[in-house]
C-alpha positions as CSV (number, residue, x, y, z in Angstrom):
1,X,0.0,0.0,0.0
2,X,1.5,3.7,-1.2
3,X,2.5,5.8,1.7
4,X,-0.6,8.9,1.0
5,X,-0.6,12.4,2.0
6,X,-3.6,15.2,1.1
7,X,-2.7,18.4,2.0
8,X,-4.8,22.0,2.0
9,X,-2.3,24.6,0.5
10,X,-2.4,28.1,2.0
11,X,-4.5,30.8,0.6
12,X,-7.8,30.6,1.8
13,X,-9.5,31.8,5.3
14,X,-8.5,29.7,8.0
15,X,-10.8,30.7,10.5
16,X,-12.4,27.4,10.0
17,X,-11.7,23.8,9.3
18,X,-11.6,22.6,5.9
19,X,-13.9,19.5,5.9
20,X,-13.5,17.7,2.4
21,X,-9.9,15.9,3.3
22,X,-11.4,14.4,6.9
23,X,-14.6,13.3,4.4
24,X,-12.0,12.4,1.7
25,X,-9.6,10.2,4.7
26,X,-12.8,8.5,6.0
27,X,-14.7,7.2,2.9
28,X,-10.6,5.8,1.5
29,X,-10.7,4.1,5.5
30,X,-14.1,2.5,4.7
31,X,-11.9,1.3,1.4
32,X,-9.0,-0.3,3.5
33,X,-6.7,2.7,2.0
34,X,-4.9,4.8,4.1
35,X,-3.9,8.4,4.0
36,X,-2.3,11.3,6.3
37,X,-4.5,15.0,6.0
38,X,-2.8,17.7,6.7
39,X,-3.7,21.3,6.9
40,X,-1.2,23.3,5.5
41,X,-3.3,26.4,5.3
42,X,-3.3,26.7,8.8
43,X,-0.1,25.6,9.6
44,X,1.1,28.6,7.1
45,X,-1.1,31.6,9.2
46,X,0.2,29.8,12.4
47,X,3.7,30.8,11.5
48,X,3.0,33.6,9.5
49,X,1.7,35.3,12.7
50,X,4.4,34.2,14.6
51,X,7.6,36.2,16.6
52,X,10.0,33.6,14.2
53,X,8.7,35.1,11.4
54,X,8.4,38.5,12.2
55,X,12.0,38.8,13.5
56,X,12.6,37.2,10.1
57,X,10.9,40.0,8.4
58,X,12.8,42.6,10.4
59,X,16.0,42.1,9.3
60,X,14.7,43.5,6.1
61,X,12.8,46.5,7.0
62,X,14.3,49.9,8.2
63,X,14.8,51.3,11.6
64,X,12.1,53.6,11.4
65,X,9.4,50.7,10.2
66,X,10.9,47.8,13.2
67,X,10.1,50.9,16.0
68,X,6.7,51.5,14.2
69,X,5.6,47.8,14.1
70,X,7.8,46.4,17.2
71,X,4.9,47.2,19.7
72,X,2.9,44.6,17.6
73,X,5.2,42.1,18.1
74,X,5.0,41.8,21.3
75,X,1.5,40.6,21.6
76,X,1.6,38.3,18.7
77,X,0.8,35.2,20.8
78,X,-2.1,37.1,22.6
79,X,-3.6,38.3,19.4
80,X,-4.0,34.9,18.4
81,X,-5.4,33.5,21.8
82,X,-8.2,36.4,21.3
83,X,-9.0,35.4,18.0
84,X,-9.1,31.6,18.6
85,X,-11.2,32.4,22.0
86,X,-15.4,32.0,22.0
87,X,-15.5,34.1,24.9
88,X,-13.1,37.2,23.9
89,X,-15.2,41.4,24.2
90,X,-14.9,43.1,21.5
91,X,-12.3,45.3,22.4
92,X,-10.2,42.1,23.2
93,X,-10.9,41.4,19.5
94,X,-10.4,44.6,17.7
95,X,-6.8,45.0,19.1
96,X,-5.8,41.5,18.3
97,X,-7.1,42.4,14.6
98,X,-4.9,45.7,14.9
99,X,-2.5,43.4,15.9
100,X,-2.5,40.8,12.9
101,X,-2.8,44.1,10.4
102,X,0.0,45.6,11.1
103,X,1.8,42.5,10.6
104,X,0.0,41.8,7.2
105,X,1.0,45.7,6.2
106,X,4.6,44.6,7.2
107,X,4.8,41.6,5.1
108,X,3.8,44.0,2.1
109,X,6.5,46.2,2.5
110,X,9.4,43.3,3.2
111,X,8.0,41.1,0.3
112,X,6.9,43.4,-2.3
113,X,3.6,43.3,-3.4
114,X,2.8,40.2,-0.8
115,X,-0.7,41.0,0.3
116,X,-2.6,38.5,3.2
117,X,-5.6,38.6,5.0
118,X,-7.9,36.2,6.7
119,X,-10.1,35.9,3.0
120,X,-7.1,35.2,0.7
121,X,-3.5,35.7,-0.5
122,X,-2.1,37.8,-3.1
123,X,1.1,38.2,-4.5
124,X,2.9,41.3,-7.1
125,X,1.9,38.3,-9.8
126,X,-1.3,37.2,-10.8
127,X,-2.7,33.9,-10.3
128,X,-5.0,34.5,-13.6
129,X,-1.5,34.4,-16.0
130,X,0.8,31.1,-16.3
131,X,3.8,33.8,-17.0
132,X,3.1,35.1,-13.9
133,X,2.8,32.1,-11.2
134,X,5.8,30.5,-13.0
135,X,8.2,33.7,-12.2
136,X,6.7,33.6,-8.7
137,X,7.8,30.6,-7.6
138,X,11.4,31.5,-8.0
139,X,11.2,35.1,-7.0
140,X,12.0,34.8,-3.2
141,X,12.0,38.9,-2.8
142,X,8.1,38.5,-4.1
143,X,7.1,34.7,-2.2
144,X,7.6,34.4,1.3
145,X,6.6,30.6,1.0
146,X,9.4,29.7,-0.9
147,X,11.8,30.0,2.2
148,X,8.7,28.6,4.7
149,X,8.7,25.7,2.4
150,X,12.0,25.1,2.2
151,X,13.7,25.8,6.2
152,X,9.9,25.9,8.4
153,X,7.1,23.8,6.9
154,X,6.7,20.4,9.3
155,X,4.5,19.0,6.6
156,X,7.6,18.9,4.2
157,X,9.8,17.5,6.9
158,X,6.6,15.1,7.8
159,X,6.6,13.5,4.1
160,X,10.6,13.3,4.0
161,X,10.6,11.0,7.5
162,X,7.6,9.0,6.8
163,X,8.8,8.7,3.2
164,X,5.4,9.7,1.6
165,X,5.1,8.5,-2.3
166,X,1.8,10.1,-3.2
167,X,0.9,13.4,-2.4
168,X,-2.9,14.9,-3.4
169,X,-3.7,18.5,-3.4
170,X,-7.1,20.0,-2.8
171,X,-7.4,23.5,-4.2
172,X,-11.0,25.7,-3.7
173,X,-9.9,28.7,-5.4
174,X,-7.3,30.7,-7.0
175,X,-5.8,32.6,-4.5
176,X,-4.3,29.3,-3.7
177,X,-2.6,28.1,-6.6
178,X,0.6,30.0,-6.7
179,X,0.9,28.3,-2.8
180,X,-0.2,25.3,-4.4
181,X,2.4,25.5,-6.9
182,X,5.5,26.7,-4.5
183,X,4.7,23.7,-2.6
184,X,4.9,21.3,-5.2
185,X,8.1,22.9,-6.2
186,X,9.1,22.3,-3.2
187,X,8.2,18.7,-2.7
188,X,9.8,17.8,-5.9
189,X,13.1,19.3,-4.9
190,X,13.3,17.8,-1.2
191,X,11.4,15.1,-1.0
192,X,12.9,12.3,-3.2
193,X,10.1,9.5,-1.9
194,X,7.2,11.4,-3.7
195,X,6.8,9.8,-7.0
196,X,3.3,11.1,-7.7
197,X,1.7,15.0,-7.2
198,X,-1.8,15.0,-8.0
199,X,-4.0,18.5,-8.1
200,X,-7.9,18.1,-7.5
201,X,-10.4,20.1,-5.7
202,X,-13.2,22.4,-7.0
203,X,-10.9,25.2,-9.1
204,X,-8.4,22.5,-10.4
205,X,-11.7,20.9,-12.1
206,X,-12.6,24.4,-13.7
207,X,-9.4,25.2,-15.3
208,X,-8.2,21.8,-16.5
209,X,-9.5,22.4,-19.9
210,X,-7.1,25.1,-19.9
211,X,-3.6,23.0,-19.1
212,X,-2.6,21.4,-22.2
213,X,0.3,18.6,-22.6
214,X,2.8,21.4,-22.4
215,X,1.6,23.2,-19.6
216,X,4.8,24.5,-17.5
217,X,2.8,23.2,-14.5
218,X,3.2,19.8,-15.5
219,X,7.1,20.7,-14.1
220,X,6.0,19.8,-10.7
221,X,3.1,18.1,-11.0
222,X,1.9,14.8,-12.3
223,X,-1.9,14.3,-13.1
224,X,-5.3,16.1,-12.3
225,X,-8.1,14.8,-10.4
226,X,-11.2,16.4,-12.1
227,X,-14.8,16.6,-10.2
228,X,-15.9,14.6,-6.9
229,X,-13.0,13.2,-4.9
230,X,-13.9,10.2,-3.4
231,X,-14.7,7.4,-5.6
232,X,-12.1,8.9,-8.0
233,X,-9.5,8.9,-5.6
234,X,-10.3,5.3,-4.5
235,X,-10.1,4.4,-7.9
236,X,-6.6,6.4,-8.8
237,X,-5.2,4.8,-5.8
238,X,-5.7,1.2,-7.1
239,X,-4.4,2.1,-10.1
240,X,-2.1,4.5,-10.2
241,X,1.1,1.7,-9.7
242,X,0.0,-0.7,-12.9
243,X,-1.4,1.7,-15.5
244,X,0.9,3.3,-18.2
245,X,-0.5,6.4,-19.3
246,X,0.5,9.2,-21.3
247,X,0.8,13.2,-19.5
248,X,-2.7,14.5,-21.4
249,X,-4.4,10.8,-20.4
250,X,-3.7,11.6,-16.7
251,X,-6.0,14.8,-16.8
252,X,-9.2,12.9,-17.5
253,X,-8.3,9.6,-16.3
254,X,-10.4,9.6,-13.1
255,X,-13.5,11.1,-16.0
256,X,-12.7,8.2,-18.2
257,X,-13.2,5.5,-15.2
258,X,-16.7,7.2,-14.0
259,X,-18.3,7.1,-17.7
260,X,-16.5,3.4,-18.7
């Protein structure tokens, strides 16, 4: 049985759980296949809004901007514990958000044209052009994640120790797919047990008729899961080992089971 990951890139709100991957574990469990879930977009606001990453951030800004913002930093930790809290007043919650904003201006000005907030991400490139996300996975000045993947994220250091072979992402809208994409950079560069990268979810499904057989993205990424997950996925995973299939195959594989 492949060692199975399904992760939920960074990029949306994370103010609440993400339900399709324990929906998506529990139906492959009911199939005898096993798979690790991991939220990644909250891992990623966890440490965003963090004094690591701050005092990471600070060695780049001037002195005038670190005694502006440095008051901030010291109530990172209780920001947080205001906004996770059911029974924090109001006031309690409007500094915490004062807090996390000043923080979020920060990042703007240290990565240039990085822009976050609890609704989405957005970088100086657009996630609507292909030009665009491929120069920002490589522009570390513009993509903060590139470094998080690479030196902080626990998931990557998670699929390098439990040597991980398949890893599924599940991507709701745009704002996520440069993450998306930095990630599987990312995992394609450190993790030598991944032999399979799979993109699904709701937006991956709308814009696959768009990523033809010489799509950049297929650089770091090896097929597409189109439309629901779960009997798909059951089917890819006892497949995916025996069938020999070309790149453009692999895009509607999982629409060619469902109407055979």
């Amino acid at each position: 049985m492949m060692k199975s990951m399904l992760i939920f890139p960074p990029g949306w709100d994370p103010r609440g759980p993400y339900l399709s991957l324990p929906v998506l574990k529990a139906y492959l469990q009911q199939n005898n296949q096993e798979v690790l879930i991991r939220d990644e977009n909250v891992e990623f606001y966890d440490f965003f809004f963090s004094e690591q990453f701050f005092k990471r951030m600070s060695r780049e800004t001037s002195t005038l901007k670190k005694g502006i913002y440095f008051n901030s930093t010291l109530h990172i930790q209780e920001a947080k514990d205001v906004i996770r809290s059911k029974d924090s007043k109001s006031w309690q919650r409007k500094f915490a958000w004062n807090v996390l904003s000043n923080l979020n201006y920060l990042a703007g000005k240290v990565y240039k044209g990085f822009e976050i907030d609890f609704n989405s991400m957005h970088f100086k490139y657009s996630h609507d052009s292909t030009s665009e996300i491929m120069r920002a996975l490589s522009d570390r000045a513009a993509n903060p994640l590139i470094e998080y993947f690479e030196k902080d994220c626990s998931t990557i250091e998670e699929i390098k120790n439990q040597e991980i072979e398949y890893i599924g992402f599940s991507v709701t809208g745009n704002t996520q797919l440069i993450p998306t994409l930095t990630m599987c950079k990312a995992i394609k560069e450190l993790c030598p047990s991944v032999k399979h990268i799979q993109l699904g979810g709701n937006f991956i499904t709308r814009i696959s008729s768009l990523i033809g057989n010489l799509h950049p993205f297929w650089n770091y990424i090896d097929s597409m899961l189109l439309y629901d997950g779960e009997e798909n996925l059951s089917s890819f995973y006892s497949s995916w080992k025996t069938i020999k299939i070309t790149q453009t195959f692999l895009i509607y594989i999982i629409w060619m089971i469902i109407e055979i």
